[in-house]
Structure formats: C-alpha cells, structure tokens
C-alpha positions as CSV (number, residue, x, y, z in Angstrom):
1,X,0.2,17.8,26.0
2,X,1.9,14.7,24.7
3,X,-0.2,11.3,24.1
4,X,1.8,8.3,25.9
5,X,1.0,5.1,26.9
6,X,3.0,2.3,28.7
7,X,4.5,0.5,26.3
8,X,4.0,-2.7,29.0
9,X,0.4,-2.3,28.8
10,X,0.2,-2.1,24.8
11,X,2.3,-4.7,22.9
12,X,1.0,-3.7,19.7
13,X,0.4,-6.9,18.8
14,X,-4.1,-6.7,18.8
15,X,-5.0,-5.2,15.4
16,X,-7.0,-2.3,17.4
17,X,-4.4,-1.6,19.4
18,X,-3.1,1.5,17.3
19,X,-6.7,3.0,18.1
20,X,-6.1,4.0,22.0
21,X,-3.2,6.4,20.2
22,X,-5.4,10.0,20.2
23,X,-3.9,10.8,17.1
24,X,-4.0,8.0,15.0
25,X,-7.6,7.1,16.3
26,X,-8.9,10.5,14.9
27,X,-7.2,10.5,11.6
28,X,-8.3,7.1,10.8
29,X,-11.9,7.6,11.5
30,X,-11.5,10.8,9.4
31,X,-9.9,9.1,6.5
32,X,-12.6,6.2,6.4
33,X,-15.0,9.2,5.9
34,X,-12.7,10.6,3.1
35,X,-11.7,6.9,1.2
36,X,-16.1,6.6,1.2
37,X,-16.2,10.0,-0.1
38,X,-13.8,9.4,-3.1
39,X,-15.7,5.6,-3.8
40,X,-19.0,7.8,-4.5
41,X,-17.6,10.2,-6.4
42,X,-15.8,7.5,-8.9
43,X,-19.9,6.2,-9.1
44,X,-21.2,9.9,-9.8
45,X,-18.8,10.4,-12.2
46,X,-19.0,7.3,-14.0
47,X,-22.9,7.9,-14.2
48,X,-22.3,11.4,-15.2
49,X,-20.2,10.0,-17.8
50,X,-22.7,7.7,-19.3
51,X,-25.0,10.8,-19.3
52,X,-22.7,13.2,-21.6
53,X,-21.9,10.4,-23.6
54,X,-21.9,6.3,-25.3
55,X,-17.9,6.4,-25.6
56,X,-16.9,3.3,-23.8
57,X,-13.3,4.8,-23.8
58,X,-14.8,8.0,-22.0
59,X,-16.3,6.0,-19.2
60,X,-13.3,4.3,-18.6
61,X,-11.1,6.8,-18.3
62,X,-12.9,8.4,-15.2
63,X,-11.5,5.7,-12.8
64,X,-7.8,6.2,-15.0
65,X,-8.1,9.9,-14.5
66,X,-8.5,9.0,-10.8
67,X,-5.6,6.7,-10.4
68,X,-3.0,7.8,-12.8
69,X,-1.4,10.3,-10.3
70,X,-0.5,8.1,-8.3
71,X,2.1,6.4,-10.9
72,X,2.9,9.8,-12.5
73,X,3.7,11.7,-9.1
74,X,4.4,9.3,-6.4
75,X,8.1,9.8,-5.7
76,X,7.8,13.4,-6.2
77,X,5.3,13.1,-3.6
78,X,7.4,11.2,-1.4
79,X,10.3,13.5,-1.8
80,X,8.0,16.0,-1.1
81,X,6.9,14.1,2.2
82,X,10.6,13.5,3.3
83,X,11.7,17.4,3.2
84,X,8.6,19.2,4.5
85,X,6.1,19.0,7.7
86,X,4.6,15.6,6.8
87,X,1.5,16.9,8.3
88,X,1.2,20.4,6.3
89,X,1.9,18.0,3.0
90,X,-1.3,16.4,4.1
91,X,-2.8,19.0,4.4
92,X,-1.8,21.1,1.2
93,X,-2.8,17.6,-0.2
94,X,-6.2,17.3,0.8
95,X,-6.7,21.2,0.2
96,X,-6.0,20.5,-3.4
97,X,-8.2,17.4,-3.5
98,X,-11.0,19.5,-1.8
99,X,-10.6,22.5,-4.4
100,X,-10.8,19.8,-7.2
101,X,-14.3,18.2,-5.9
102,X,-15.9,21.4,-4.8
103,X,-15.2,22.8,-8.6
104,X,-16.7,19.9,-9.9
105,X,-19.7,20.5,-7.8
106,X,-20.3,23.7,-8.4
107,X,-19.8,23.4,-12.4
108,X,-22.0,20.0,-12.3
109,X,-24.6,22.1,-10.1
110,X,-24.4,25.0,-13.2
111,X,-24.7,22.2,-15.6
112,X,-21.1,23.9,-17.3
113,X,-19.5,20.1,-17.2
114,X,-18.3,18.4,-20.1
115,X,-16.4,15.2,-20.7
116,X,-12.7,16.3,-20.9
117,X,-13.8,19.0,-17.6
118,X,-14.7,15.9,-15.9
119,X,-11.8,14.2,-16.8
120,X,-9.3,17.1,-16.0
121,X,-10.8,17.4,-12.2
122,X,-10.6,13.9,-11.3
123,X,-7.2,14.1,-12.5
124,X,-7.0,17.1,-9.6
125,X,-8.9,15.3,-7.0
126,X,-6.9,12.4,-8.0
127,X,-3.5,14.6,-7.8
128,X,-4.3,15.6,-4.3
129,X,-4.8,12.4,-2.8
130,X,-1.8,10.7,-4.9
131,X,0.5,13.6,-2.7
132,X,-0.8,12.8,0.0
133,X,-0.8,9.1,0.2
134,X,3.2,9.3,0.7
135,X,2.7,11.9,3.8
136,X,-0.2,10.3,5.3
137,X,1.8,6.7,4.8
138,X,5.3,7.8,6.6
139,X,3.8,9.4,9.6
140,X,1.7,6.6,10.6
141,X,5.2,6.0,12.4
142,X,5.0,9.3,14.0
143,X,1.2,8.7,15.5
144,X,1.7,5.3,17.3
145,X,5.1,3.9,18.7
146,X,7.2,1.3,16.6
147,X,5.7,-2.3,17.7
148,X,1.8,-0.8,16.6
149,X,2.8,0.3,13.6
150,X,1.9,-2.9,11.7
151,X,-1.4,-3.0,13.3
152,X,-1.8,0.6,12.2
153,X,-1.2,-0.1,8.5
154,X,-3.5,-2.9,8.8
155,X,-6.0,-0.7,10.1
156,X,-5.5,1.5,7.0
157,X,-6.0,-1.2,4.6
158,X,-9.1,-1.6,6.6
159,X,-10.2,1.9,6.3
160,X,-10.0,1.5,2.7
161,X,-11.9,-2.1,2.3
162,X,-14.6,-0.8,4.5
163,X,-15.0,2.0,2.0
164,X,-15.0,0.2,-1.0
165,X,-17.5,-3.0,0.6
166,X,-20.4,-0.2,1.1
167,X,-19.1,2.9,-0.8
168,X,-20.1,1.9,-4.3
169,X,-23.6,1.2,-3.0
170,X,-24.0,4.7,-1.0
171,X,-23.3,6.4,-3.7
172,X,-25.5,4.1,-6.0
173,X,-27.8,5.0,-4.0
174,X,-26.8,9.0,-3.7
175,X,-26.6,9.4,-7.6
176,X,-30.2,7.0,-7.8
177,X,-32.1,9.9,-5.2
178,X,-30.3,12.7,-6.3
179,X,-28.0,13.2,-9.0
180,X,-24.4,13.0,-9.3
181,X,-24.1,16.5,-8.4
182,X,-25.1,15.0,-4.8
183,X,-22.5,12.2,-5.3
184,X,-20.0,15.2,-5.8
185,X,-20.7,17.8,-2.8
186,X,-21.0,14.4,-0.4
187,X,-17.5,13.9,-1.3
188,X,-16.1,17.3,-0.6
189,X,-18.2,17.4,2.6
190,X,-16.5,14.5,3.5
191,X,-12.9,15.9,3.1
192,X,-13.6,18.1,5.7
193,X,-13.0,15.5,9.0
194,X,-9.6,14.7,7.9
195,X,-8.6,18.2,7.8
196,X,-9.9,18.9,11.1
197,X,-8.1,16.0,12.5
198,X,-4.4,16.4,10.4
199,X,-4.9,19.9,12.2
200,X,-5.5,18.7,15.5
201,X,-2.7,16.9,15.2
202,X,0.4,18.2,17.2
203,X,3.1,16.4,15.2
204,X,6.4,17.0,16.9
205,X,9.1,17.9,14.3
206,X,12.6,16.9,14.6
207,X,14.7,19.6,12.8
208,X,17.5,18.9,10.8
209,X,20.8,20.6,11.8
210,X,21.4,20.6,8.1
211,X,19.9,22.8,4.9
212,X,16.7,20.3,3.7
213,X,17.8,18.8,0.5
214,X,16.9,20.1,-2.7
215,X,13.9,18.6,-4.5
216,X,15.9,16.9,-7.7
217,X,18.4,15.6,-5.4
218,X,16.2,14.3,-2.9
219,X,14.1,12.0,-5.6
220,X,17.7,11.1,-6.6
221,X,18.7,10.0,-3.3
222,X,15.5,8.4,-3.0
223,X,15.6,6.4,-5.9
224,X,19.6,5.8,-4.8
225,X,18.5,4.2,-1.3
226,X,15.7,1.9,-3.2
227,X,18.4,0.6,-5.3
228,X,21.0,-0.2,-2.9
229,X,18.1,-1.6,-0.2
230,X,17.8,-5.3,-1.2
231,X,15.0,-6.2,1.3
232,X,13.0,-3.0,-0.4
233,X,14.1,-4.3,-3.8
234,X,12.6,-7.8,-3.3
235,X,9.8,-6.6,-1.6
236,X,8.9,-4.0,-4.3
237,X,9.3,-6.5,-7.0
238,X,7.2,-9.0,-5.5
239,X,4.4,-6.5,-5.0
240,X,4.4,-5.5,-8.8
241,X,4.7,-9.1,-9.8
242,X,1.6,-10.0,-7.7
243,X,0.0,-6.8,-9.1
244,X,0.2,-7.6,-12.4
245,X,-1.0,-11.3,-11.7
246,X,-3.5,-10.5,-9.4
247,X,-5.3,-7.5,-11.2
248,X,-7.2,-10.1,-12.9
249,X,-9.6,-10.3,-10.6
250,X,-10.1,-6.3,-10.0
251,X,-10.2,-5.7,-13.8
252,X,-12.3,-8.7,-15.1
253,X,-15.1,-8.6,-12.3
254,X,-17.5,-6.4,-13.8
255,X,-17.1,-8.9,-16.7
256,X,-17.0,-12.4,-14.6
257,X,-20.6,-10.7,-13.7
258,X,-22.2,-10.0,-17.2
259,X,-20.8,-13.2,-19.1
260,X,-19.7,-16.2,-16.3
261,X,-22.4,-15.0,-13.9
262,X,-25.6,-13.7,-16.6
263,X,-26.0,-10.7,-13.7
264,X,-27.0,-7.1,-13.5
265,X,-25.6,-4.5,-11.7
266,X,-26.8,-5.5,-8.1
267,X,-25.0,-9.2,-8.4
268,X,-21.7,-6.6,-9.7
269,X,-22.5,-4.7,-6.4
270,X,-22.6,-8.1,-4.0
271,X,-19.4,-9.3,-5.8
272,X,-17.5,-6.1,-5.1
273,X,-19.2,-6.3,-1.4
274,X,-17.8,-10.1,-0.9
275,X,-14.6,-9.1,-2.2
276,X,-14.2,-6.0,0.4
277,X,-15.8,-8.1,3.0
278,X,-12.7,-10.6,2.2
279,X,-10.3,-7.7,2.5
280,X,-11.5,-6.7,6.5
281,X,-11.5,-10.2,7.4
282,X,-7.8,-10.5,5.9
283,X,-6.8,-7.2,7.6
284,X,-8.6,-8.1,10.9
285,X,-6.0,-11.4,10.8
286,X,-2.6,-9.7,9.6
287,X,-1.4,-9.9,13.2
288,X,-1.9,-13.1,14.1
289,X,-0.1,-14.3,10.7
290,X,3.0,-12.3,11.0
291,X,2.9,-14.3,14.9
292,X,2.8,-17.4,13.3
293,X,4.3,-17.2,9.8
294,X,7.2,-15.1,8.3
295,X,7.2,-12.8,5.7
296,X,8.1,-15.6,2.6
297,X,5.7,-18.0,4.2
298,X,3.0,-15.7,4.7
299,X,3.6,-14.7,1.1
300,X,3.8,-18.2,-0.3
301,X,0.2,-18.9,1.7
302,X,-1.3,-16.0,0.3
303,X,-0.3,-16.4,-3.6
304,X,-1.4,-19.8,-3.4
305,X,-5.0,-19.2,-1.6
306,X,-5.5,-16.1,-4.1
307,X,-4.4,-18.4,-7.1
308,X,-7.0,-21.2,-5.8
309,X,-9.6,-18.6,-5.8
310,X,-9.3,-16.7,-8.8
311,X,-9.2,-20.6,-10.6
312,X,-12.9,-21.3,-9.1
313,X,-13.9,-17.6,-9.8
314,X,-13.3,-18.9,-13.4
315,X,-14.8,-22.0,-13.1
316,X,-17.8,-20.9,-11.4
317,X,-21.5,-20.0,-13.2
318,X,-22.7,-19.8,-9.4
319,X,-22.9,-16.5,-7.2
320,X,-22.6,-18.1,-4.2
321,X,-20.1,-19.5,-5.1
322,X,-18.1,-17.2,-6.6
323,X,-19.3,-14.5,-3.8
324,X,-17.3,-17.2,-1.3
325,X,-14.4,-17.5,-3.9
326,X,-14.1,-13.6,-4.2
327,X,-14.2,-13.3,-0.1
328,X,-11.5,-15.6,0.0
329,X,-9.6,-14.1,-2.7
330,X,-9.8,-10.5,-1.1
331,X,-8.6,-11.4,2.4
332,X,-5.7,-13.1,0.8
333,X,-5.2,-10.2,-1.2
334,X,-5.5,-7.6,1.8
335,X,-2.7,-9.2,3.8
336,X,-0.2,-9.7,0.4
337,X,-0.5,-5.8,0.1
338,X,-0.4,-5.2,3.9
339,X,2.4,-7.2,4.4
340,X,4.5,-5.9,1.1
341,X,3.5,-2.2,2.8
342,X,4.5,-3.2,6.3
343,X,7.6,-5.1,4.6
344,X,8.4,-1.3,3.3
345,X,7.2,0.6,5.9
346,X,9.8,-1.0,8.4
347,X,12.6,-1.1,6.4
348,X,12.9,2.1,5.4
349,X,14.4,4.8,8.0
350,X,12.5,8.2,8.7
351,X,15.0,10.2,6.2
352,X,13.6,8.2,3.4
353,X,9.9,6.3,4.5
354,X,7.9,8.5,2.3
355,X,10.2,8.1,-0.9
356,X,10.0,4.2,0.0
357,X,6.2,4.4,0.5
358,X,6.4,6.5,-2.7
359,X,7.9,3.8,-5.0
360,X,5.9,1.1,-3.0
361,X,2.2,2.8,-4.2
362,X,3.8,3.1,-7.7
363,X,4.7,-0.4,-7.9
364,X,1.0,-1.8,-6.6
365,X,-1.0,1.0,-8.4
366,X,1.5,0.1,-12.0
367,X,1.3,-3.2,-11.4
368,X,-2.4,-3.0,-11.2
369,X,-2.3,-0.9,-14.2
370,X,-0.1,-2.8,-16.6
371,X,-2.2,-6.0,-15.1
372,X,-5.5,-4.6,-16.1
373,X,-4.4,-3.9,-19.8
374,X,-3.4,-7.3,-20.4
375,X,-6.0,-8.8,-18.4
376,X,-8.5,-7.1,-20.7
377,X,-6.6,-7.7,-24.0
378,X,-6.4,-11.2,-23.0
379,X,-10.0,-11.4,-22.3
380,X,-10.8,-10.0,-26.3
381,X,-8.8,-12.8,-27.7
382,X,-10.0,-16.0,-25.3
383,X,-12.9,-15.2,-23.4
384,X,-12.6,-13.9,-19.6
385,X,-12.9,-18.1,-18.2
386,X,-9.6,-18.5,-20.0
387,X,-8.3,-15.2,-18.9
388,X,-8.9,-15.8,-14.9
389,X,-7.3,-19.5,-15.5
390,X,-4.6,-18.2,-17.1
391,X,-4.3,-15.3,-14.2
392,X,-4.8,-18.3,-11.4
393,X,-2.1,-20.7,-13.0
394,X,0.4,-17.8,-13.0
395,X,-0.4,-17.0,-9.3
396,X,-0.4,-20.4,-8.0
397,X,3.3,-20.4,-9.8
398,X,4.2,-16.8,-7.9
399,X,5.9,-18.3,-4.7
400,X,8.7,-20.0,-7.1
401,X,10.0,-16.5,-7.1
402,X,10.7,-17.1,-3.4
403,X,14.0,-19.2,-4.4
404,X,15.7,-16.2,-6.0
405,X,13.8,-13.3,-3.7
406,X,12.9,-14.3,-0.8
407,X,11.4,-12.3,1.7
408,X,13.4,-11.2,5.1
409,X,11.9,-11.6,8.4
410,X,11.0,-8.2,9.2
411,X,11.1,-6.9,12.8
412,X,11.0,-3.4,14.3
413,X,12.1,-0.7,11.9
414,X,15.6,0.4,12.5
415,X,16.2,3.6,14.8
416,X,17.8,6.4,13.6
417,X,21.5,6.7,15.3
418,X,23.1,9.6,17.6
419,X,24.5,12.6,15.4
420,X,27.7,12.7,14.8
421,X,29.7,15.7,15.2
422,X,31.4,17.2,12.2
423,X,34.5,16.2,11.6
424,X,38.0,18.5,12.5
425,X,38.5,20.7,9.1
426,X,41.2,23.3,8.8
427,X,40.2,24.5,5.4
428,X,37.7,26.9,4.6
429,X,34.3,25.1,3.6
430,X,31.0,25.7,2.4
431,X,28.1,23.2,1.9
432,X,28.9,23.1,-2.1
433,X,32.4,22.2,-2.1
434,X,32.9,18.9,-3.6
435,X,33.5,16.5,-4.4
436,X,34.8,14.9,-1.3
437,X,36.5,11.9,-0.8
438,X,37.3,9.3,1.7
439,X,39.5,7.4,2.6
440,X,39.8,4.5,5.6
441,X,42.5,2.8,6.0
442,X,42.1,-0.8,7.8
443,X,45.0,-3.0,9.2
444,X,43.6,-6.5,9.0
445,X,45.1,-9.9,9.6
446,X,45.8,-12.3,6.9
447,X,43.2,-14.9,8.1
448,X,40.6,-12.6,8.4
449,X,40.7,-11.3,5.1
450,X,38.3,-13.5,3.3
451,X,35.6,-12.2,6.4
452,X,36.5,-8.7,6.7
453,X,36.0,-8.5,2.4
454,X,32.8,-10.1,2.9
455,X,31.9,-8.1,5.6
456,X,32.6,-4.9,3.5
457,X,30.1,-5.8,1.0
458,X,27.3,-5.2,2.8
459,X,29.2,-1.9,3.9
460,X,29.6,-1.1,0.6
461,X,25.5,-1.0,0.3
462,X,25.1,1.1,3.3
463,X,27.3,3.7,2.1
464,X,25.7,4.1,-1.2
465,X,22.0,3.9,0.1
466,X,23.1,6.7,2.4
467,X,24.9,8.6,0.2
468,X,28.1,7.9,-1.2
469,X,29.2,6.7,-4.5
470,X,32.4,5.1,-6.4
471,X,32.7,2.8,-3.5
472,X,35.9,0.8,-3.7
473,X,37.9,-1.7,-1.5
474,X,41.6,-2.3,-2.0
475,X,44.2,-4.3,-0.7
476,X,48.1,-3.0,-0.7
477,X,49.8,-5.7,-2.5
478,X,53.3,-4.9,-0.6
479,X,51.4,-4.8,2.7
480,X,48.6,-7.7,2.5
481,X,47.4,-6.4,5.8
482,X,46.4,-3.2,4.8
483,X,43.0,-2.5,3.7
484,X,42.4,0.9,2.1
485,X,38.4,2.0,1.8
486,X,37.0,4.6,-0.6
487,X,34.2,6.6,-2.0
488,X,32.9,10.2,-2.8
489,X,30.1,12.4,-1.8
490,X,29.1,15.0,-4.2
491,X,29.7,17.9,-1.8
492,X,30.4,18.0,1.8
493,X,26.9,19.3,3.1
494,X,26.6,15.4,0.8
495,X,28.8,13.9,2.8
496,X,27.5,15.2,6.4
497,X,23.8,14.2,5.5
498,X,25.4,10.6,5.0
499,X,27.5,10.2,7.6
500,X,24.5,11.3,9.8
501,X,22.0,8.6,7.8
502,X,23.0,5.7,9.0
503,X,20.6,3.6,11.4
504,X,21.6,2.1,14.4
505,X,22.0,-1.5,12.7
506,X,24.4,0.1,10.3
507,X,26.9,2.2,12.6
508,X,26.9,-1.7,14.4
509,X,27.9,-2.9,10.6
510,X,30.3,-0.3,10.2
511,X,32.0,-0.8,13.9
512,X,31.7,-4.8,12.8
513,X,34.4,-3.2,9.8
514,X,36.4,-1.4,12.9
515,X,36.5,-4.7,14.6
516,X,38.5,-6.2,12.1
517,X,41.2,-3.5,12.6
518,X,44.3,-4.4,14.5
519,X,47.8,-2.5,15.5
520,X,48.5,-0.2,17.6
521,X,47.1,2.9,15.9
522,X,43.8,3.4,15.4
523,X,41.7,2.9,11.9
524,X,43.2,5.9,9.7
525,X,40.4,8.3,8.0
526,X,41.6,11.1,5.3
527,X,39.0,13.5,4.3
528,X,39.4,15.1,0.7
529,X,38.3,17.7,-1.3
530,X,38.7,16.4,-5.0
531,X,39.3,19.8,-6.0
532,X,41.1,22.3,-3.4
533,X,41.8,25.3,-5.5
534,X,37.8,26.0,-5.3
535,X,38.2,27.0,-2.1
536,X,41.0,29.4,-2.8
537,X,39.9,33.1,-3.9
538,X,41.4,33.7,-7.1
539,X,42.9,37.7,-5.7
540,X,43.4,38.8,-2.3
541,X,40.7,41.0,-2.7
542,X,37.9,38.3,-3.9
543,X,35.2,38.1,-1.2
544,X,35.9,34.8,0.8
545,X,32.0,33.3,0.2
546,X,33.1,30.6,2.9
547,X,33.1,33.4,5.5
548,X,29.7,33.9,4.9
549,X,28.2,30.2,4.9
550,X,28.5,28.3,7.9
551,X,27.0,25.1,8.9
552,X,26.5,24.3,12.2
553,X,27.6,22.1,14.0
554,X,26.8,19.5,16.6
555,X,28.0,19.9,19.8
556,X,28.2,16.9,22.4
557,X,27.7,14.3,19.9
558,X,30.0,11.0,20.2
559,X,31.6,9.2,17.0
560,X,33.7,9.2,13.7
561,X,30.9,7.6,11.3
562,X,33.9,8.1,8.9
C-alpha cells in the first residue's frame, strides 16, 4: 500500500509536517530512541574507563573511538549507500552497530573488558553508525516528498539535540543505579526500534537499466561530482570552516565549567542541557528562516550570533549567564549545520546524495576534529578565556568568507531526467570498451560567440560532474562559426551512466548549448572508440566476447543527451 498525501494539503513548509509521512514518522521516533542509546553508552564507557584506569589519554579516546569512523569511512559509506538498497545498508549498518554493543555487554557483564577491548568495540559501534549515517541521510528523500524534505532534516537534527539535552543525564543516572554494564545493554535494547521500523519500511527501488558501478569507481565518481559541483564546494567549505571555529565551544565546555565557572559535574550537565535545549529551539525555527532569509544571509546571521555568544561564554564567571549564552549559541549552531546539510542534501541528485552526504559528515565531524585539537592546545598555552575569545573573534570574522563563497539560494532539489535511449551503434560493443570519445559539432553565429563560450563553461562542469573528462571547446579558425565540443568517458557503459546523469536543469543547460546552433542541419555528434582494434578478434576463430555481453537498452525513451 503506498503512503500519499495531497501535496495541496501539505506545503512542507511547518517543521512537523514530514511527521504525517508513515514512514518517516516511524523511523524518526526509532532513531531518537537509538541517538539516546548511543549518548549513554559514551557515559558508561567513559565511567568504565575511569574505573580500569587514571590515563587521561585513555578516557579521551572513548568519545575518539566513537567518532573517528565517521571521517575514516564516510565516502565509502556513501558509495556504499549510492549502489545498494539504501534501506538494507541501514540495516546491515545498524546490525553491526548492534553486534558491537551487545559484545560489549556481555564481556562487561563477564567482567573480560579491558581498556584497548573497550576501545576496539566503540570503534565497531562507532563503524556501524558511521555507514549508516550516509544511508539513513539520502533516503530521507525517499520517505517524504521534495518540498518536506528540509523540514525532515531539521527534524533529524532535532532527534539528535533532544538526545544529547537529556541523554548524558539518563545514563548518568543508568551507570549511578546500575553500572555501566546497564548503560551498555540499554543501548543495544534501544537499537532494536529502528530495525523494526527500517524493516517496515517498503522503500520502492528504482532499478538501474545499467550494471551498478563498481565500488572504487563509484567513490571516484563521487569524489569527481564534489569537485566539479561549486554550490557543494562552497557549502562544504563553509561547513568545515565553521567546524573548526566553532568546535571551541563543544571541546572547551567541560573546561569553561571547572576553571571560568568553579563547577562540578551537575553545572557540566545543565551547560550541555542549555546548549541542546538551544539546538531544538534553532531546529524548531529553520523553516521560518529559510522563509525569510537566504542561504548567505541566514549564514552570515548565524556566524555572527554564535561568535557573540561564544565571546560572553568567555567573559562570563556566571551560570546563568553562560547557560543563556550557550542556549543561544546552540540554536545558532543547529540551523548553520542544518542549513549546510539541507544546502547538500538539495543539491545533490539521487545517483550521488549519499556520496554528497558522505563528504558533508566528513567535513563537520573533521572540522570538529581538527577544531578540538587546536582548541585544546590553544587552551595549554593561554588559558581557555583567551581560547573562546580567540574562537569568538574568528567567528564573528566567518561571514567575510561570503565575498568569495557565497552561498546559492537553494530551492527544490533537481529531478532526475527521462532516460535516454542508447545511441545507434554498428560496431560490436561491450560495457569495457573504451575509451570513448565525443564529439559535437556546433554552428554558431559570430555575435553570439562570446555567449555561447560562456555558456559552455558551465557545460563543461556538468559533463565532468556526470562523468566525462578531457573536456575541450574549439573554434575552427577557417570557419569562425564552427564550434567543435569534446571529451572522453572511460568506457562506454562510462559514457551511458553519464549521458543518463544529468538532472532536468542540466539537459535545459545542455539544450541552452543547442540553442545556439544555427544552419540547416542539425547539431553534428560523432561517437568514438579511442581504440577500435579491441573490438576486433585477433583470428576468425577467437570467441567474439561482445556476442556474449549485452546491455540493454531503453526502449521508448526521447533524446540525444549527446
């Protein structure tokens, strides 16, 4: 039974609005479960830590056994994401998370855990939800229709905030009554809701007419599309930029407690509550400021609120006032990171959204990261006050990266296009022959040609994020008018996925290109195998492999797509 609603009815705009979706309802109330489950195993771990041993070094690593996944296997996990069932990724995912946290129990339970065994299955737990972030990330798409999805990623960030407000306190209080073994089996219980509902889920698959990519050539493509996507470029450098700045704030607090603040560990537990509390507020409002704002001025507001905050976090020996500072300074964080996500999440297409989403956690979670370690050797050599000023000054300067990236106004993300059919061949093909290349041939009037080569720029970037590389334009020097377009594709099965890539937005850039064309006949497109003789048995009696591979094709669909 499908789940539809009338689109008339539900904008998409209310931040609960992704919540009357079945689907997405059940998976998110499952994953709040799961996000609180893996906050109260961080605190039974670190408390089971402290128990085996003094090391400062050991007790840290626990949360860096937790988190370094997610930098070491996030576009893996997003090419992963991209080429299977998004939904059995997830699932595989969470299995190996679930494995992970019920070993830990049962080894804590037998009291057979040491330090490094601790550290080895968080790294597992860890590894499980770092593949499935990627999974669970793209197919938010696939569980509530286009105009709720930023509503739905707010909702996530919620999910998460909500956790963190009250999570460190349950299982304060779990470890407190009984043991960190508690704090483990709670969290492997709690894994158990979002497997239910991933399962329940009937995600309908739309099959590829071509072989799925292999995996080293998928993270290559991946990282290809990033680089020739500016909006994902800016955005991704603006979210590790503010994730170096702002992981002052995250890093330093247990240390703005002890030495600005002269408090124990229940005023580190009311900070970390004011700063989540920040965070819902922040993602209860996204909506309403991508209504009002766009993306660089939303951006701009944000850097200089959080900025403003961390300055009187610094400045301030009160805890209520730093409690107000640090609510401030988390909603302000929530939407940055929500709208850097949603930024992401809607420019990608569905061929590449969880290699996008991939790179996107790896450049918050490094940023983060690299943040923290400088915070904190900062903080040796001048004291944490001068440490969070330094942090505030830098993020109040942040928006002055807006003159050279500037964020795009984001809308809907773009829809994938029709298929195109394969092309007319007469030679004998299979999906590894290659390289190919391609030629189009453009007639284009004299007083157009500063347009049309301006035009073909931003072509040039939509065939190489899709695909295709040594992209060249030329221009017949005995023949001004004539315009001669070119690039390869690695092998034609290559050069089918790219053709069929392209969103609608960019078949309208490439027909823009067509526009240009005049004459009689129409734009000229040669199709060329680099080199021929592989295709040519070497005897008469050689077995013809090409009789033996074929790709399909697809029948009825409309277009050249070059």
């Amino acid at each position: 039974m499908t789940e539809t609603l009338n689109p008339q009815t539900l904008r998409g705009d209310g931040i609960t609005a992704p919540l009357r979706y079945p689907a997405f309802r059940r998976i998110w109330l499952a994953s709040l479960l799961s996000n609180l489950g893996i906050l109260i195993q961080g605190v039974g771990a670190a408390w089971a830590m402290t128990q085996m041993t003094t090391a400062a070094d050991k007790v840290a690593l626990v949360q860096t056994a937790l988190m370094l996944p997610v930098m070491l296997i996030s576009m893996p996990a997003g090419a992963i994401a991209d080429m299977h069932d998004r939904r059995i990724v997830a699932l595989a995912a969470l299995s190996i998370a679930l494995t992970g946290a019920t070993t830990l129990t049962v080894l804590a339970w037998l009291d057979l855990i040491t330090p490094n065994l601790l550290l080895a299955l968080c790294f597992v737990v860890g590894s499980g939800m770092a593949l499935m972030g990627p999974a669970w990330q793209s197919s938010v798409s696939e569980q509530v229709p286009p105009e709720a999805v930023p509503a739905a990623v707010a909702l996530n960030g919620i999910s998460y905030n909500i956790a963190r407000s009250i999570g460190p306190a349950i299982g304060g209080v779990v470890v407190a009554s009984l043991g960190a073994v508690a704090a483990f089996a709670l969290n492997a219980v709690l894994y158990l809701p979002l497997i239910v509902a991933l399962f329940l889920w009937k995600r309908i698959a739309e099959p590829s007419h071509l072989p799925r990519e292999q995996f080293s050539r998928a993270i290559v493509s991946g990282v290809r599309y990033i680089t020739n996507s500016p909006t994902i470029k800016i955005v991704l450098t603006r979210t590790m930029v503010t994730g170096i700045i702002g992981g002052a704030i995250l890093a330093l607090m247990p240390l703005v407690v002890r030495d600005l603040l002269r408090g124990g560990a229940q005023t580190y537990g009311m900070m970390l509550g004011a700063f989540g509390l920040g965070a819902v507020i922040g993602a209860l409002n996204i909506s309403e400021v991508r209504k009002r704002l766009s993306g660089e001025a939303a951006i701009r507001a944000c850097t200089l609120s959080m900025g403003g905050a961390i300055v009187a976090v610094a400045l301030s020996h009160q805890a209520v006032l730093t409690a107000a500072a640090l609510v401030i300074a988390g909603a302000v964080w929530m939407m940055a990171v929500a709208l850097f996500n949603i930024g992401v999440q809607l420019s990608a297409p569905r061929w590449v959204a969880g290699r996008a989403l991939a790179a996107y956690q790896a450049a918050i979670s490094g940023g983060i990261a690299v943040g923290s370690w400088g915070w904190g050797h900062l903080t040796d050599v001048a004291g944490v006050e001068i440490a969070l000023l330094v942090s505030g000054a830098l993020m109040l300067a942040s928006p002055l990266l807006g003159l050279w990236l500037r964020m795009a106004r984001i809308g809907a993300r773009g829809e994938d296009a029709e298929l195109l059919a394969d092309p007319e061949v007469r030679l004998a093909l299979t999906g590894r022959n290659g390289p190919l290349v391609v030629e189009i041939e453009y007639r284009v009037m004299q007083d157009n040609a500063r347009a049309f080569h301006n035009l073909m720029q931003d072509v040039q970037l939509s065939r190489q994020r899709n695909g295709a590389y040594g992209w060249s334009i030329a221009r017949d020097i005995a023949d001004p008018e004539l315009w001669t377009e070119r690039y390869h594709c690695p092998t034609w099965l290559d050069y089918l996925r790219q053709r069929n890539r392209a969103t609608q937005s960019e078949r309208a850039l490439h027909q823009q290109a067509m526009d240009f064309h005049t004459g009689p006949d129409p734009v000229r497109i040669r199709r060329m195998l680099v080199r021929p003789f592989g295709s040519v048995r070497a005897k008469d009696d050689a077995p013809d492999h090409a009789a033996n591979e074929v790709l399909p094709v697809i029948a009825g669909a409309t277009g050249s797509g070059h």
